[in-house]
N, CA and C atoms as a LAMMPS dump frame, in Angstrom:
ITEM: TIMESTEP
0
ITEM: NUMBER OF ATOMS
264
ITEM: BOX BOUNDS ff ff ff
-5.0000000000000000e+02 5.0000000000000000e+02
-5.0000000000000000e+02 5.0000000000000000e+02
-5.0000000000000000e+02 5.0000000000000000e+02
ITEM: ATOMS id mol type element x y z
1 1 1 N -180.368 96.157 -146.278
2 1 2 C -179.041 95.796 -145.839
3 1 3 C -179.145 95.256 -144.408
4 2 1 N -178.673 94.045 -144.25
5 2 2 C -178.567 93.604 -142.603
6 2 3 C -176.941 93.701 -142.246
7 3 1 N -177.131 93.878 -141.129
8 3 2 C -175.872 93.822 -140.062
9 3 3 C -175.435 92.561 -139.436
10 4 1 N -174.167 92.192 -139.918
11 4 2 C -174.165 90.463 -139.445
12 4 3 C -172.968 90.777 -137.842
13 5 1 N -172.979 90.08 -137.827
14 5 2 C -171.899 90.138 -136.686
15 5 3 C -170.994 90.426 -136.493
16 6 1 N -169.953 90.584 -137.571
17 6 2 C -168.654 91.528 -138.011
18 6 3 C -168.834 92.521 -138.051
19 7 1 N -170.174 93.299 -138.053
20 7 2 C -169.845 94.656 -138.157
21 7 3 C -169.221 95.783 -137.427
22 8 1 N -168.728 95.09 -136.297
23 8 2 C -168.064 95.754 -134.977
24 8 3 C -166.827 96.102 -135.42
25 9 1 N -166.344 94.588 -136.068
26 9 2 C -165.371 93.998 -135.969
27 9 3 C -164.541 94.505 -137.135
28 10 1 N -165.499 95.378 -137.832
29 10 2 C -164.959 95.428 -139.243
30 10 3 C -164.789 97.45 -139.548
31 11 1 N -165.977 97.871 -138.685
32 11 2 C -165.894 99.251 -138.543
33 11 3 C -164.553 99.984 -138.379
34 12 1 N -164.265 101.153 -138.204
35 12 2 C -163.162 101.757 -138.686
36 12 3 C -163.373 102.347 -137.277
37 13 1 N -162.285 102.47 -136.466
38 13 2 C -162.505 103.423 -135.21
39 13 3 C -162.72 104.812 -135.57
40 14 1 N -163.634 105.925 -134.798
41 14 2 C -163.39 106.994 -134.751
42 14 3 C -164.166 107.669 -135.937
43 15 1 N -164.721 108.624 -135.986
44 15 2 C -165.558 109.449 -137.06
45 15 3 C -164.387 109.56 -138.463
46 16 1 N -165.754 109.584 -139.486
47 16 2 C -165.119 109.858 -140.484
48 16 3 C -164.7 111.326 -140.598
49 17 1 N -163.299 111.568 -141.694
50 17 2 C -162.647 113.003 -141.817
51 17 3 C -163.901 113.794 -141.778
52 18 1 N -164.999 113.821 -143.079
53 18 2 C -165.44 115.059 -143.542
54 18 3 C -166.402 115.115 -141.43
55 19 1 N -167.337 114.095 -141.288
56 19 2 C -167.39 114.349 -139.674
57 19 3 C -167.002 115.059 -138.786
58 20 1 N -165.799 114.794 -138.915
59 20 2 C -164.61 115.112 -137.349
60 20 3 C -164.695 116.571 -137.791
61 21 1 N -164.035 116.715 -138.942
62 21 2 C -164.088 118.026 -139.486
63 21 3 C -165.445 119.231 -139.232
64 22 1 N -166.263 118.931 -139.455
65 22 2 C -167.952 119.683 -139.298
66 22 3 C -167.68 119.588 -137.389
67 23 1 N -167.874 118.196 -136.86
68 23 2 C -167.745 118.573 -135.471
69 23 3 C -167.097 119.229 -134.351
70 24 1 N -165.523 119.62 -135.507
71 24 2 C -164.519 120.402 -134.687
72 24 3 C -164.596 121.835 -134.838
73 25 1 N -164.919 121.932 -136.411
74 25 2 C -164.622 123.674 -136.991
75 25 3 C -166.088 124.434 -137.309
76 26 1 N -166.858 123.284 -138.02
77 26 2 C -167.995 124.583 -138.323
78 26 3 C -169.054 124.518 -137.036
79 27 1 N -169.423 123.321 -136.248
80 27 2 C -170.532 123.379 -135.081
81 27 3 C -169.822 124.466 -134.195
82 28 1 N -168.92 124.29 -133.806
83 28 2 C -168.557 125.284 -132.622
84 28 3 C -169.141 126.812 -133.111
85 29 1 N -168.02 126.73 -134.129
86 29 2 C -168.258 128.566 -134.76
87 29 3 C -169.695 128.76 -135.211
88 30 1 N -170.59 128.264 -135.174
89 30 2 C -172.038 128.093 -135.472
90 30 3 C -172.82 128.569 -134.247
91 31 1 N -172.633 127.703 -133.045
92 31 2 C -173.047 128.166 -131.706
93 31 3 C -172.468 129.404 -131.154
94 32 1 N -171.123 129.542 -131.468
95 32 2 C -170.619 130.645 -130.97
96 32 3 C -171.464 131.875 -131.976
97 33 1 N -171.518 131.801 -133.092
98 33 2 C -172.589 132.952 -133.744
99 33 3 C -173.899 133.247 -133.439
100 34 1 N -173.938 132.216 -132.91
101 34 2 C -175.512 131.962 -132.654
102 34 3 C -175.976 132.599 -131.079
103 35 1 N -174.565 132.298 -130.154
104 35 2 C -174.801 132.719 -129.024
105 35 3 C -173.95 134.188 -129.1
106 36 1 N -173.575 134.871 -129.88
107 36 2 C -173.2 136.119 -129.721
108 36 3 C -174.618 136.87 -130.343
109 37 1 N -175.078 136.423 -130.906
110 37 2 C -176.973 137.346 -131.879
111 37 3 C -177.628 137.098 -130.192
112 38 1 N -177.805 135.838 -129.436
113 38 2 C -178.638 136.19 -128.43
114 38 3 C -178.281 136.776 -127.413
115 39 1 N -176.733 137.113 -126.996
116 39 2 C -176.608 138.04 -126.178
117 39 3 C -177.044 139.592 -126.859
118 40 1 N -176.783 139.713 -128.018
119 40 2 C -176.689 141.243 -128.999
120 40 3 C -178.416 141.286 -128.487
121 41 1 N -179.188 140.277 -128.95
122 41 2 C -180.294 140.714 -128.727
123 41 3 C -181.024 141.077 -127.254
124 42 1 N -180.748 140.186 -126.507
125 42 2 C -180.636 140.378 -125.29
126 42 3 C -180.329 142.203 -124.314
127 43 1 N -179.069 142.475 -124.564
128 43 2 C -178.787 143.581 -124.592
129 43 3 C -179.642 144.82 -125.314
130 44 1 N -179.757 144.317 -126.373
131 44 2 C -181.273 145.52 -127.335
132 44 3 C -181.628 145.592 -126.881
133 45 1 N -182.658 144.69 -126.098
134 45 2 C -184.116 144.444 -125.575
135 45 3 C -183.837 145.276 -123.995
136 46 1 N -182.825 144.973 -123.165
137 46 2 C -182.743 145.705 -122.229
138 46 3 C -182.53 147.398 -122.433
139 47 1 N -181.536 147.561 -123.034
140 47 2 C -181.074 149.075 -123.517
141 47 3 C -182.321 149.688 -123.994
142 48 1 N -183.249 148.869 -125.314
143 48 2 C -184.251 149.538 -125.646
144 48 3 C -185.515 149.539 -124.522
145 49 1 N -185.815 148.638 -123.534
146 49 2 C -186.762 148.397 -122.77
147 49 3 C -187.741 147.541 -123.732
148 50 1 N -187.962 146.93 -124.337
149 50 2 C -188.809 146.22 -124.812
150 50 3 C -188.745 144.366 -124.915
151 51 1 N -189.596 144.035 -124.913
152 51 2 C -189.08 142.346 -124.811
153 51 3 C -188.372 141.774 -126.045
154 52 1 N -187.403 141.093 -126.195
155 52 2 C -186.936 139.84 -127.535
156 52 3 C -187.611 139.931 -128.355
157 53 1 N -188.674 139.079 -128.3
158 53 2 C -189.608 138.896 -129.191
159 53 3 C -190.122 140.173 -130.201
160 54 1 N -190.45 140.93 -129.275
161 54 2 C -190.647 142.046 -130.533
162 54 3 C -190.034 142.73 -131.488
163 55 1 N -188.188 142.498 -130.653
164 55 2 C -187.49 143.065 -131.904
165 55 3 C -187.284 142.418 -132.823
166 56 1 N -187.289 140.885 -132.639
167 56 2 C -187.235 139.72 -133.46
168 56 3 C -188.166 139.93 -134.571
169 57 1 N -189.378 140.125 -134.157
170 57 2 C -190.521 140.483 -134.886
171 57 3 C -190.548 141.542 -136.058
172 58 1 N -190.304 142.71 -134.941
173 58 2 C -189.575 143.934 -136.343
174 58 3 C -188.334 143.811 -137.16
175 59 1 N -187.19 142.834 -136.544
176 59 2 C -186.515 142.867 -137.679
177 59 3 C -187.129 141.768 -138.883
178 60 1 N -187.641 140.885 -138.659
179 60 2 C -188.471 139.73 -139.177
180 60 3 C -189.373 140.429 -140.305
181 61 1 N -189.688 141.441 -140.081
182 61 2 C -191.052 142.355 -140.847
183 61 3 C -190.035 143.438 -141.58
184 62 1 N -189.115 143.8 -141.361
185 62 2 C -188.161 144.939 -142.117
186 62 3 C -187.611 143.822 -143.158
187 63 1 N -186.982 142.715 -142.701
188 63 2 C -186.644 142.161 -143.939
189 63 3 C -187.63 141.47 -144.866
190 64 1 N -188.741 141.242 -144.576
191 64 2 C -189.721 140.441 -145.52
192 64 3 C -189.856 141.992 -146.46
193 65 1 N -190.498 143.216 -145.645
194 65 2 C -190.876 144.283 -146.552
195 65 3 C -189.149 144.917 -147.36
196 66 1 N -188.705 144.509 -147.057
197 66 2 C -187.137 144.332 -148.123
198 66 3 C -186.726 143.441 -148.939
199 67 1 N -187.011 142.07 -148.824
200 67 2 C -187.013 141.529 -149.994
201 67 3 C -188.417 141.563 -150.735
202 68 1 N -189.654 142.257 -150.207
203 68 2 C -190.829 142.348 -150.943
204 68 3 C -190.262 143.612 -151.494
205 69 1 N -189.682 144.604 -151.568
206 69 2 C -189.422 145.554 -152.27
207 69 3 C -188.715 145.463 -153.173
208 70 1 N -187.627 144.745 -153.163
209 70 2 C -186.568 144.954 -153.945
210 70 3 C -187.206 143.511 -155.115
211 71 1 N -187.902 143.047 -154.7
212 71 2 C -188.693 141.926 -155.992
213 71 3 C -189.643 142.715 -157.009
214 72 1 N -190.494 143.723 -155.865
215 72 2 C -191.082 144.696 -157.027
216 72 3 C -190.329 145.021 -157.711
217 73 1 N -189.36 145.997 -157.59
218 73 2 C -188.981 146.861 -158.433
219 73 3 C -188.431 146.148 -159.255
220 74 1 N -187.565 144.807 -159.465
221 74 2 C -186.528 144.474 -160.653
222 74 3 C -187.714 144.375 -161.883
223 75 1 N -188.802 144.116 -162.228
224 75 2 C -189.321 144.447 -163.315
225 75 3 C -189.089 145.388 -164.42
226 76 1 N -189.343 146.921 -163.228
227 76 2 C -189.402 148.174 -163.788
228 76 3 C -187.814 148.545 -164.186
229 77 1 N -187.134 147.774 -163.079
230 77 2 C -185.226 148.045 -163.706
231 77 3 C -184.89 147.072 -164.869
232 78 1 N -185.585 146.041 -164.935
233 78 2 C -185.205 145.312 -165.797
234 78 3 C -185.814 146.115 -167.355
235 79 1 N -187.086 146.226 -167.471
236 79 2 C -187.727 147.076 -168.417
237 79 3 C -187.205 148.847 -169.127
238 80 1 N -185.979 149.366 -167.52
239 80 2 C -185.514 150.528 -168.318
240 80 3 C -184.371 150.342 -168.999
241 81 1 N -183.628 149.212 -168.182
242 81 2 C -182.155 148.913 -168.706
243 81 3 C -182.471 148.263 -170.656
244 82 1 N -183.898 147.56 -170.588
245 82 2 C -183.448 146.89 -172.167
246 82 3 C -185.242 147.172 -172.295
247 83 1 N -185.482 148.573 -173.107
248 83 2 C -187.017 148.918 -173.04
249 83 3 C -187.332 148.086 -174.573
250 84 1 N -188.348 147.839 -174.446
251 84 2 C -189.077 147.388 -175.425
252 84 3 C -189.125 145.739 -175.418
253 85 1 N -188.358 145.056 -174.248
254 85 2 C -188.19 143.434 -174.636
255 85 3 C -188.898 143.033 -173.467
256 86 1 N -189.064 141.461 -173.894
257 86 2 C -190.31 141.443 -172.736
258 86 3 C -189.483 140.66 -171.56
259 87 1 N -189.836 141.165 -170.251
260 87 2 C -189.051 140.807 -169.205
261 87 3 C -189.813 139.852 -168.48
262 88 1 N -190.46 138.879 -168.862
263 88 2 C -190.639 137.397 -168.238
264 88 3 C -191.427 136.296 -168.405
């Protein structure tokens, strides 16, 4: 596709709806979530005495060994709820 010389001329002022929309309502409330976890963490790290990073780390490692757990087990739940059928 080339761009001829009208294309200035022909553009629509101003962002499109679904755009304007994402740039007004969900980016803000995004940063604002984002910057309330790094003060929360921030605060941990002081209260607990330990640096960011490490709690980042342990929560990082609590949830991997939580969804590694809860993947084991659906086998054995799947196998008591309907015994005898083969689950995969």
């Amino acid at each position: 596709m080339t761009v001829g010389r009208d294309y200035m001329l022909k553009k629509t002022t101003g962002p499109s709806a679904p755009k304007f929309f994402i740039d007004t309502q969900i980016v803000p409330r995004l940063v604002n979530a984002v910057g309330r976890g790094e003060v929360l963490l921030d605060r941990s790290a002081v209260r607990l005495g330990v640096r960011p990073s490490i709690l980042v780390a342990g929560a990082a490692g609590a949830l991997a060994l939580l969804i590694l757990g809860t993947r084991r087990g659906r086998p054995a739940a799947i196998e008591q709820a309907q015994p005898g059928q083969a689950t995969g």
